[in-house]
N, C-alpha and C positions, 0 to 999 in steps of 0.2 A: 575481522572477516576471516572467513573461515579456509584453510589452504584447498578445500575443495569449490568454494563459493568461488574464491581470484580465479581459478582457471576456468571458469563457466564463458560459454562463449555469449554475447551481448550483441545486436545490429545497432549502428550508429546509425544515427536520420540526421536528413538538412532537414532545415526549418520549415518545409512541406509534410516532413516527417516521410521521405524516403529513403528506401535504404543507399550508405554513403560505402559500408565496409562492416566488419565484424574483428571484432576486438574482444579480451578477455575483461571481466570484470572489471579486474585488479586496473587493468590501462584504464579503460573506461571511468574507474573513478578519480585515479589517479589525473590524468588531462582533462576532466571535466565534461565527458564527450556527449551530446545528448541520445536519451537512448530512451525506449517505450517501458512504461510501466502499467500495472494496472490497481484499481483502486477497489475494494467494495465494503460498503456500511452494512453491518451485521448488524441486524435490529432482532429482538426477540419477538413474540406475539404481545409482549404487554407494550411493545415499542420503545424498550430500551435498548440503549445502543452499546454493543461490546468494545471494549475497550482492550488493551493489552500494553506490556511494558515491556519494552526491546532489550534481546541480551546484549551485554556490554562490550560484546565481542560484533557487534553491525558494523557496516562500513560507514555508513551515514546516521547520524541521530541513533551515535548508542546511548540505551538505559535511558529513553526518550519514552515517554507513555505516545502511543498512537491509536490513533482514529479509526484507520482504515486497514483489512486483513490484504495483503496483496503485494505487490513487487515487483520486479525486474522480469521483460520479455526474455526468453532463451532467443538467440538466431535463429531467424523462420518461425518465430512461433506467433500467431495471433492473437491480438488482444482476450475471441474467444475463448481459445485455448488455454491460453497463460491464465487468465480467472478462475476458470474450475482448477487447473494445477494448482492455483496459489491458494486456495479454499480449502484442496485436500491436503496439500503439504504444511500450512499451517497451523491449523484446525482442526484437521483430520476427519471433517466431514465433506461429505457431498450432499450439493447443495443447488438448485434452482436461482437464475440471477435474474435481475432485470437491470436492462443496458441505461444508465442514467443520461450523463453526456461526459462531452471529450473533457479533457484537462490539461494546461498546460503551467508548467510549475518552474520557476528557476532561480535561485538562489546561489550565494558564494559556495556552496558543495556541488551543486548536480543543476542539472537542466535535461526535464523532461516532458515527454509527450504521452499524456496515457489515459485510460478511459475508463468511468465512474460506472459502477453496477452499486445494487442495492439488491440484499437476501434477507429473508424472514429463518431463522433458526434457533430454535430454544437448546443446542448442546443438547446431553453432554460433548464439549468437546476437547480430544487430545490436542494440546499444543505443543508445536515442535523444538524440542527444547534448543536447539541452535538458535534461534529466533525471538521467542515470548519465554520470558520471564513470569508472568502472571497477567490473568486477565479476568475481567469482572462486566457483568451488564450495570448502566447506571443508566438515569436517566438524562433525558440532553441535556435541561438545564444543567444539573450537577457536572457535567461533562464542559458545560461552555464554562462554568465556575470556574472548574480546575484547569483550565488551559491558561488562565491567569497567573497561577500560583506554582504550578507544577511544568517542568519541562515537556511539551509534547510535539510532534513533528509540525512541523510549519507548512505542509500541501496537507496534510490528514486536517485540519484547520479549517485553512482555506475550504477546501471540498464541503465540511458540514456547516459552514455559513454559507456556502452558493447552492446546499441542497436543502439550506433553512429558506433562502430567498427565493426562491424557486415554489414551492409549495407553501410561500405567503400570497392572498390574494392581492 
């Protein structure tokens, strides 16, 4: 993590997902605290879906291939909010979302509350180098392939099997 990332302030939620307190990152990951994130699937027009490889310096699932472009609420900031920020800051486009549904994710590192968009963008895009490593459009199959073989986040997963189940009839 990065010495500017730890001191970012974070809202903790109860299991309502209200706000409990604001805490810096660095605590936040450190105690485990839960906290809102957001999530969105980058498809292109041919309906591949972007992929990218987390630099080795994340607080969670470094050098982890991920699913999903997105991350961590600031204090006060809304799921709204925090999506188009997480879209420009990563990606460094802007982009149009559509609100999928809520998510909730918790595992021995984090416990989160946070919520699923999906965006249509063919790039080019800058990615931010504190963050992605490299990233590529693949198709889902080949994506659900390599989540077999290759290390990739475990909510960015989750997310595209319940947005695979979801649009099966």
């Amino acid at each position: 993590m990065t010495t500017l990332a730890a001191h970012e302030l974070v809202d903790v939620i109860d299991d309502a997902g209200n706000n409990v307190g604001v805490v810096t990152r660095r605590e936040m990951r450190l105690n485990r605290l839960p906290h809102r994130c957001t999530y969105v699937l980058v498809f292109n027009t041919r309906g591949e879906l972007f992929i990218h490889q987390r630099t080795p310096i994340k607080d969670i699932y470094p050098s982890y291939w991920d699913i999903c472009v997105g991350g961590v609420l600031a204090a006060g900031e809304t799921f709204d909010q925090g999506v188009l920020r997480e879209i420009k800051e990563e990606i460094g486009v802007e982009a149009q979302v559509e609100t999928l549904f809520p998510f909730h994710f918790a595992d021995a590192r984090t416990i989160v509350q946070g919520m699923v968009y999906k965006t249509t963008h063919d790039g080019p895009f800058r990615l931010q180098p504190e963050e992605i490593v490299a990233g590529e459009f693949a198709t889902v199959a080949d994506v659900l392939c390599r989540t077999t073989s290759v290390p990739f986040c475990p909510d960015g997963v989750e997310i595209l099997q319940r947005y695979l189940a979801m649009r099966s009839p």
